[in-house]
Biopython code that builds the backbone (N, CA, C, O; Angstrom):
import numpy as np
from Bio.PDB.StructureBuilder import StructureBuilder

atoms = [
    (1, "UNK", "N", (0.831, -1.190, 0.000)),
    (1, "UNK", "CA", (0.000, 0.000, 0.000)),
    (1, "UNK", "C", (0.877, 1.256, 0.000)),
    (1, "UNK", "O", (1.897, 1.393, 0.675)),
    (2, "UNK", "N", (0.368, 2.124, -0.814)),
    (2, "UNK", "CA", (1.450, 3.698, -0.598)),
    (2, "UNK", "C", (1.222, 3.967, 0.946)),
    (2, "UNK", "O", (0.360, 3.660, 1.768)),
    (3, "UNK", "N", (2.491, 4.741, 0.949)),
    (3, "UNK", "CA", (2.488, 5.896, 2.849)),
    (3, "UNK", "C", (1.506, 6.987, 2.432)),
    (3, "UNK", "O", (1.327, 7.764, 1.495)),
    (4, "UNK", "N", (1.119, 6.749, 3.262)),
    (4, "UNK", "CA", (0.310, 7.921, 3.683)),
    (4, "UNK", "C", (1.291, 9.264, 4.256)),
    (4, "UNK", "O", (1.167, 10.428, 3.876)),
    (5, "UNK", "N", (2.310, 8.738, 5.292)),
    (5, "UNK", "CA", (2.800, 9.793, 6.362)),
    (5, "UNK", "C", (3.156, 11.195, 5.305)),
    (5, "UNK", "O", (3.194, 11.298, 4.079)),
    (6, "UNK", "N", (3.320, 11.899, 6.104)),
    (6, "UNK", "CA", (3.695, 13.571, 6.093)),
    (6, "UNK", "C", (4.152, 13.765, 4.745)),
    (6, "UNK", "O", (3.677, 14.142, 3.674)),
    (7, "UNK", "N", (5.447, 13.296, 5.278)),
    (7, "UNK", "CA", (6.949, 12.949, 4.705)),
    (7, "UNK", "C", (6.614, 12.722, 3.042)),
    (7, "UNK", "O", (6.481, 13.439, 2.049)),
    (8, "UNK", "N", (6.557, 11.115, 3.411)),
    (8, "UNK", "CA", (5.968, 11.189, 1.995)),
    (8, "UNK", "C", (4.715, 12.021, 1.202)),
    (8, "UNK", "O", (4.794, 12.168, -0.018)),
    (9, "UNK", "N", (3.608, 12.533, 1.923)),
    (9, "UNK", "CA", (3.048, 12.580, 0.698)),
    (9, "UNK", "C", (3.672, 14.435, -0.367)),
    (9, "UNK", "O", (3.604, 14.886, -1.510)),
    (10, "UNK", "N", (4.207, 14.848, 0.983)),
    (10, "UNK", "CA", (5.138, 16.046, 1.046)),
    (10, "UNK", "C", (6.153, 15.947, -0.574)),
    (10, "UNK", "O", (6.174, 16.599, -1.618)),
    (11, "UNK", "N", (6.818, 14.876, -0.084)),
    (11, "UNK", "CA", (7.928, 13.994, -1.312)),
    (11, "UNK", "C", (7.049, 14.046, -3.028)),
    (11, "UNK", "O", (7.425, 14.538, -4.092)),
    (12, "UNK", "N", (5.989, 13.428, -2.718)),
    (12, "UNK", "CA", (5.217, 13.217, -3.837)),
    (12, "UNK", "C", (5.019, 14.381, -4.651)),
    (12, "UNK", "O", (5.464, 14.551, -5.786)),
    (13, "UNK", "N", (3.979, 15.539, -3.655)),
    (13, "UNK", "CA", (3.810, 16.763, -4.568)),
    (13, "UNK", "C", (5.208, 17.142, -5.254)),
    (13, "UNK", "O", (5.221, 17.290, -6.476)),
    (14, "UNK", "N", (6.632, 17.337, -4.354)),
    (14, "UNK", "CA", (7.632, 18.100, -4.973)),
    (14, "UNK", "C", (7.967, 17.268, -5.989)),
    (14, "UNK", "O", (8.270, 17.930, -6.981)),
    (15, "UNK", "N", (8.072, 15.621, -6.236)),
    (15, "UNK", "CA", (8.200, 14.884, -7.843)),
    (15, "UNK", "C", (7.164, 15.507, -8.558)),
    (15, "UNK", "O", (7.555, 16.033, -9.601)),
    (16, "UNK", "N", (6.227, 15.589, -8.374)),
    (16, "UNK", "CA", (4.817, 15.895, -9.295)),
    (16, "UNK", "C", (4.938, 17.588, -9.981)),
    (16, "UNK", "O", (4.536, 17.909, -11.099)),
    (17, "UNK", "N", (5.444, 18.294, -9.204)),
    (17, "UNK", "CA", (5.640, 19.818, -9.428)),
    (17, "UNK", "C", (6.648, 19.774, -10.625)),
    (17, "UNK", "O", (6.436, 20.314, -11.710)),
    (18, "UNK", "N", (8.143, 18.830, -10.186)),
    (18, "UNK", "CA", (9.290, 18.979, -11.124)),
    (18, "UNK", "C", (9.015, 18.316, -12.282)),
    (18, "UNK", "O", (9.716, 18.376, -13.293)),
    (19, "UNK", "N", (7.914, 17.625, -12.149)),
    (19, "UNK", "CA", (7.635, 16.885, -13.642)),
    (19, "UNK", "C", (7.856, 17.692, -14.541)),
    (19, "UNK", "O", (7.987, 18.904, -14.370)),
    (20, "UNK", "N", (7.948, 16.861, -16.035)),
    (20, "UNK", "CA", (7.921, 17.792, -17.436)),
    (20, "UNK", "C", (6.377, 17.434, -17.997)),
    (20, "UNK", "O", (6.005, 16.366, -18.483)),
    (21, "UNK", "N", (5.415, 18.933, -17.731)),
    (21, "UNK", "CA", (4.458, 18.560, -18.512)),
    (21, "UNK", "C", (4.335, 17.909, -19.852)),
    (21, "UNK", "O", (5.123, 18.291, -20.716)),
    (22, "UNK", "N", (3.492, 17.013, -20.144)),
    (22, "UNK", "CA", (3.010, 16.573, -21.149)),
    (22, "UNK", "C", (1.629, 16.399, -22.087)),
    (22, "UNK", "O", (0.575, 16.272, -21.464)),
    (23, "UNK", "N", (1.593, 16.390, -23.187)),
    (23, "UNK", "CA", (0.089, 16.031, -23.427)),
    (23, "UNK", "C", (-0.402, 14.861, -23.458)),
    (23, "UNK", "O", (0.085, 13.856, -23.977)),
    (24, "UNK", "N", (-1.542, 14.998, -22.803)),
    (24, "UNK", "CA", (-2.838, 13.674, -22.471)),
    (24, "UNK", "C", (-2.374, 12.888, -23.456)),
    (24, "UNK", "O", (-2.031, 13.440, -24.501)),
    (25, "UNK", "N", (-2.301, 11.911, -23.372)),
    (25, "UNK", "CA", (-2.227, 10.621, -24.686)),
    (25, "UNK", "C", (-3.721, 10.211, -25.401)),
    (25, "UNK", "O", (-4.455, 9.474, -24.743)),
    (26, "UNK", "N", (-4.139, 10.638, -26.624)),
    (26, "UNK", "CA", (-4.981, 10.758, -26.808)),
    (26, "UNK", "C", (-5.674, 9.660, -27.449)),
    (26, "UNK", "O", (-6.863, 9.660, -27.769)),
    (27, "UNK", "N", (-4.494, 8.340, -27.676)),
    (27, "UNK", "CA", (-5.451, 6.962, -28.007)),
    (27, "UNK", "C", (-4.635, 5.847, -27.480)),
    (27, "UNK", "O", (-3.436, 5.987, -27.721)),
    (28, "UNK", "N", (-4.953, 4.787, -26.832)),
    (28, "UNK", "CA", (-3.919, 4.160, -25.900)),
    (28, "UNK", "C", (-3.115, 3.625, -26.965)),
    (28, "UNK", "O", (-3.629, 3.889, -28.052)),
    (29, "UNK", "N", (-2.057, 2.980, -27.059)),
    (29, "UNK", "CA", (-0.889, 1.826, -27.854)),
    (29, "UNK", "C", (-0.836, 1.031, -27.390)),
    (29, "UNK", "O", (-0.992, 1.006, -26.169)),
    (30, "UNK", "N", (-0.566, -0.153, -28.173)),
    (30, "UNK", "CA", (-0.429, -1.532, -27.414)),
    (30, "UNK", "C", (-0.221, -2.588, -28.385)),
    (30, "UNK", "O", (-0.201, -2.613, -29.615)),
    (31, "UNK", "N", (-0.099, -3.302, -27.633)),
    (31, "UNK", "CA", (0.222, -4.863, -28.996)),
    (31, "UNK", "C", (-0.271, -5.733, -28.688)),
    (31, "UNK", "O", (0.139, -6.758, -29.232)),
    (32, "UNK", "N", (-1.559, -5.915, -27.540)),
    (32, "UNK", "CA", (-2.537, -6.465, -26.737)),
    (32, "UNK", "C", (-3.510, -6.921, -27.539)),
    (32, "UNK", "O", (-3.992, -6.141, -28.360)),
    (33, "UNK", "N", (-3.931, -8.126, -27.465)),
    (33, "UNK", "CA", (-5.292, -8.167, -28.294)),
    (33, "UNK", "C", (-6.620, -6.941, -28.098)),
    (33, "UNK", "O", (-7.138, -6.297, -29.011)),
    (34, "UNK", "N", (-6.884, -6.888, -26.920)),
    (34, "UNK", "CA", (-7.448, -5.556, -25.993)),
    (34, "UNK", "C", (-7.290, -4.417, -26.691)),
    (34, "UNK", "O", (-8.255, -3.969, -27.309)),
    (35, "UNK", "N", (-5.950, -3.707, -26.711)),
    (35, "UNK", "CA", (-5.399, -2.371, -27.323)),
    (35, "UNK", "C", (-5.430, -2.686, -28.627)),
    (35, "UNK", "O", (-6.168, -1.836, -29.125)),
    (36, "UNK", "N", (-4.975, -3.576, -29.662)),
    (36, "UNK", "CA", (-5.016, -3.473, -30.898)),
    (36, "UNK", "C", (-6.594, -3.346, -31.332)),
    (36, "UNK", "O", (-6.899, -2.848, -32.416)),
    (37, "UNK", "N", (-7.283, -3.689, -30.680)),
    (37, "UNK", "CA", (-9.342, -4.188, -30.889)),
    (37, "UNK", "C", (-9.497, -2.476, -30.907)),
    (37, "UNK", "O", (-10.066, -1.881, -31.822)),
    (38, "UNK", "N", (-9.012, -1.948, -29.972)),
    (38, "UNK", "CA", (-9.141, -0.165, -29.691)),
    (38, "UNK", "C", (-9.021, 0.262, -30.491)),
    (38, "UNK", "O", (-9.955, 0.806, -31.081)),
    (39, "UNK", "N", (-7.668, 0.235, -30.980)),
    (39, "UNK", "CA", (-6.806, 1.314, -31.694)),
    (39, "UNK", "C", (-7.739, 1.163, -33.375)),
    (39, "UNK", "O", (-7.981, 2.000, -34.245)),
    (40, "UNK", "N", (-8.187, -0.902, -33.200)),
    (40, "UNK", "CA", (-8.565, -0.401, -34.403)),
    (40, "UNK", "C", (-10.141, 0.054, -34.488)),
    (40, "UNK", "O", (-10.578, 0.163, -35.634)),
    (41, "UNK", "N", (-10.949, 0.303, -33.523)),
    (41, "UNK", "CA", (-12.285, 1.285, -33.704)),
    (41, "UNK", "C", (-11.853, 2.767, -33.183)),
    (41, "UNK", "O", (-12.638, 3.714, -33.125)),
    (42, "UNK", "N", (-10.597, 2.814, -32.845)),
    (42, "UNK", "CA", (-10.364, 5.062, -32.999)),
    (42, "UNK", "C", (-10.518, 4.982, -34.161)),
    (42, "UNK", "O", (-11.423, 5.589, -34.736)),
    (43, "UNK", "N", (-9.444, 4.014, -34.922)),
    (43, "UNK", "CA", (-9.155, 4.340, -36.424)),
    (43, "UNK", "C", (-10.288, 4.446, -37.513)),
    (43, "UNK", "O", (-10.371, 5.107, -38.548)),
    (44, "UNK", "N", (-10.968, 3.723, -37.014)),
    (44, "UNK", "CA", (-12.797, 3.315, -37.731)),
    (44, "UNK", "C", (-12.878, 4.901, -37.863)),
    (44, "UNK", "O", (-12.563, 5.669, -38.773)),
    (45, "UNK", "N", (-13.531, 5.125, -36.352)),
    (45, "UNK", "CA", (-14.525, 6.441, -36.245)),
    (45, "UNK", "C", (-13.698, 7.667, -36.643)),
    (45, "UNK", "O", (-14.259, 8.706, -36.992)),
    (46, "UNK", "N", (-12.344, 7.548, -36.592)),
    (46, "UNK", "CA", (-11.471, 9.287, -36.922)),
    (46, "UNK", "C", (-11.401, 9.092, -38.821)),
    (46, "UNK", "O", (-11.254, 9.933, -39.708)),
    (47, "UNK", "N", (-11.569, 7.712, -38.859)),
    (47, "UNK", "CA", (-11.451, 7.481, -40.865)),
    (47, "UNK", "C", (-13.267, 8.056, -41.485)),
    (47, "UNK", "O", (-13.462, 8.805, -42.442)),
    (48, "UNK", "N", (-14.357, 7.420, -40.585)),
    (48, "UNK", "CA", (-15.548, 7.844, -40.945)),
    (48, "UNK", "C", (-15.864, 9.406, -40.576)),
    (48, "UNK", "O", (-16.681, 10.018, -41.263)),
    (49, "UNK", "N", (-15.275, 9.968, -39.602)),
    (49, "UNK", "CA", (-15.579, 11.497, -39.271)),
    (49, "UNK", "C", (-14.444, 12.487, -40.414)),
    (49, "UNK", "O", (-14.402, 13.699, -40.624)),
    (50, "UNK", "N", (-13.719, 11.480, -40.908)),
    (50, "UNK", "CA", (-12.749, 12.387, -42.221)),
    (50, "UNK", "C", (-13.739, 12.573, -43.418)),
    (50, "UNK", "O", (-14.004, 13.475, -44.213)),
    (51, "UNK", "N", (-14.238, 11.072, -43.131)),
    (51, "UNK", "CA", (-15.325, 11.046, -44.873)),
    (51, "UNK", "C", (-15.996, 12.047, -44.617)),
    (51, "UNK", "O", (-15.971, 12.924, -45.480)),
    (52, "UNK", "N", (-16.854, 12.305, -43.335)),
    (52, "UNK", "CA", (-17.968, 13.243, -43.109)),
    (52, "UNK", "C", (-17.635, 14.350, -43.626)),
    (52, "UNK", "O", (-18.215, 14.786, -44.621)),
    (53, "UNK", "N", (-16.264, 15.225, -42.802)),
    (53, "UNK", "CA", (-16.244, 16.597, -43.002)),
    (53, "UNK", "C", (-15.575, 16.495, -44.579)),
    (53, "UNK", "O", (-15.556, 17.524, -45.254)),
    (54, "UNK", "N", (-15.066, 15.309, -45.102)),
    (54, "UNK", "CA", (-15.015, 15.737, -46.602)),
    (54, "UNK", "C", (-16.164, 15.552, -47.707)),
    (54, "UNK", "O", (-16.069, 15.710, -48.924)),
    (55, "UNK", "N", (-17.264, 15.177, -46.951)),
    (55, "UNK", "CA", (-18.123, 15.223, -47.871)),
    (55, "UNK", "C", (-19.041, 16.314, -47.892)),
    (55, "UNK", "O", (-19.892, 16.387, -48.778)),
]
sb = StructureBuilder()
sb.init_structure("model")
sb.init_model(0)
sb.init_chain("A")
sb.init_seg("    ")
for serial, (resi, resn, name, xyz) in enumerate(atoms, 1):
    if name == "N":
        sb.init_residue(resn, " ", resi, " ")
    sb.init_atom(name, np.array(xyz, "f"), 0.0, 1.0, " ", f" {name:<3s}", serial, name[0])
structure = sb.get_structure()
């Protein structure tokens, strides 16, 4: 289980502050049966919402 105490959760914010922001990951990756099943219905709906706005 994580600490709870002081100390640590003290520790935590100052890693979390020095982080290097990043952007949200906006479709998971993977090589998972799971993640590949995903990746391939983003790809569906971002290929059918291309047809849309090009039609």
């Amino acid at each position: 289980m994580a600490q709870r105490t002081a100390r640590a959760v003290e520790t935590r914010k100052k890693k979390n502050r020095r982080a290097i922001p990043r952007a949200k990951v906006t479709r998971i990756q993977g090589n998972t049966a799971g993640a590949r099943k995903r990746l391939k219905k983003v790809a569906a709906k971002a290929q059918e919402a291309k047809a849309k706005a090009g039609a």
